[in-house]
N, C-alpha and C positions, 0 to 999 in steps of 0.2 A: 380951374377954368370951368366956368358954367356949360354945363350940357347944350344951351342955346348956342353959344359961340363956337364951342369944338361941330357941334353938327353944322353949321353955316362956314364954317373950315372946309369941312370935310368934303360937303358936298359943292363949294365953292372951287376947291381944287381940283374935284372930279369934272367941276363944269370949262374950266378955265388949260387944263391938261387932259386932255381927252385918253392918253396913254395910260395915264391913273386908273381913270375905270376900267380898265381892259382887265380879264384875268389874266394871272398868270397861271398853267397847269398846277394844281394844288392846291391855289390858292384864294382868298375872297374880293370881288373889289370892293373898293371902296362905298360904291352905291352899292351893295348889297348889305356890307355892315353897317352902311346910314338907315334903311329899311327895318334893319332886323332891331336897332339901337334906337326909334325912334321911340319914346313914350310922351313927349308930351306937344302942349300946343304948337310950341316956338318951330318944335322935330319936325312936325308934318306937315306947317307950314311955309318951312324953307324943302322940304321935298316937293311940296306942290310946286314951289317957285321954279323948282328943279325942273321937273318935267312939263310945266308950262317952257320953260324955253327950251325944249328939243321940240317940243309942238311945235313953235316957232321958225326952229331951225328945219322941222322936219316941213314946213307950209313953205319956205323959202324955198325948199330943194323941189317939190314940189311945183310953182310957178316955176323956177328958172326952165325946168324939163318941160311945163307946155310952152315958155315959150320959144323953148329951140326945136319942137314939135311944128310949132307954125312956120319957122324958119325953113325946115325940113321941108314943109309941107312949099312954101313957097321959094323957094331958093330954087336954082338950076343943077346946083349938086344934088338937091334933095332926094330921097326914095322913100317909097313908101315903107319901109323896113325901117329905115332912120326915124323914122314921124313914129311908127306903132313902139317901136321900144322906148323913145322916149312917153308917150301917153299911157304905158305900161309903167314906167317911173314915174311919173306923175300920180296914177293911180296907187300906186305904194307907197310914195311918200304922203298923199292925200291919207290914206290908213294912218300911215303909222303917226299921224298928228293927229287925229282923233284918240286912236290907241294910248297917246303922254295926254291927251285932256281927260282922259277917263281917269288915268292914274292920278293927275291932280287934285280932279274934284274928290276923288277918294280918301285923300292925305287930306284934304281941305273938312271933309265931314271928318274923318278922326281928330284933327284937331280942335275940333264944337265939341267931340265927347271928350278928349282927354283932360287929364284933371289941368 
């Protein structure tokens, strides 16, 4: 099996069973030994792919939280406590999707150098 295909496995299954990439105490997941295993274009290219979509997922999670912030904000249950913790979740998941496109573009210039 071509190194291209087992690493688009791999990190296929990680993306697709989210229980995969978890550790288990002792031991690696899966996304760490796609990382550590990547050498060449095809590798860092399906990692970018990778972490562009938790960007993704991480921008969704994001929007959904402001807009249950505005709901908060405008509803009759609402409190202002409900509205800051969610714009406080918003604010995190706005990170942490910046945070997987920085790792992309990363994997995305290793893959211009690798052979």
């Amino acid at each position: 099996m071509s190194t291209r295909i087992a690493m688009a496995l791999l990190v296929g299954a990680a993306l697709l069973v989210p229980g995969l990439a978890a550790t288990v105490e002792g031991s690696r997941s899966l996304e760490e030994m796609a990382v550590e295993s990547a050498t060449t274009p095809s590798d860092h290219n399906a990692l970018a792919a990778h972490y562009r979509e938790h960007a993704s997922q991480a921008r969704a999670e994001a929007a959904r939280h402001r807009s249950m912030a505005r709901a908060y904000t405008r509803g009759k249950q609402g409190t202002r406590a409900a509205s800051q913790h969610c714009k406080r979740l918003t604010e995190h998941y706005d990170a942490m999707a910046m945070e997987y496109e920085e790792l992309a573009k990363l994997h995305e210039t290793e893959a211009k150098k690798s052979p």
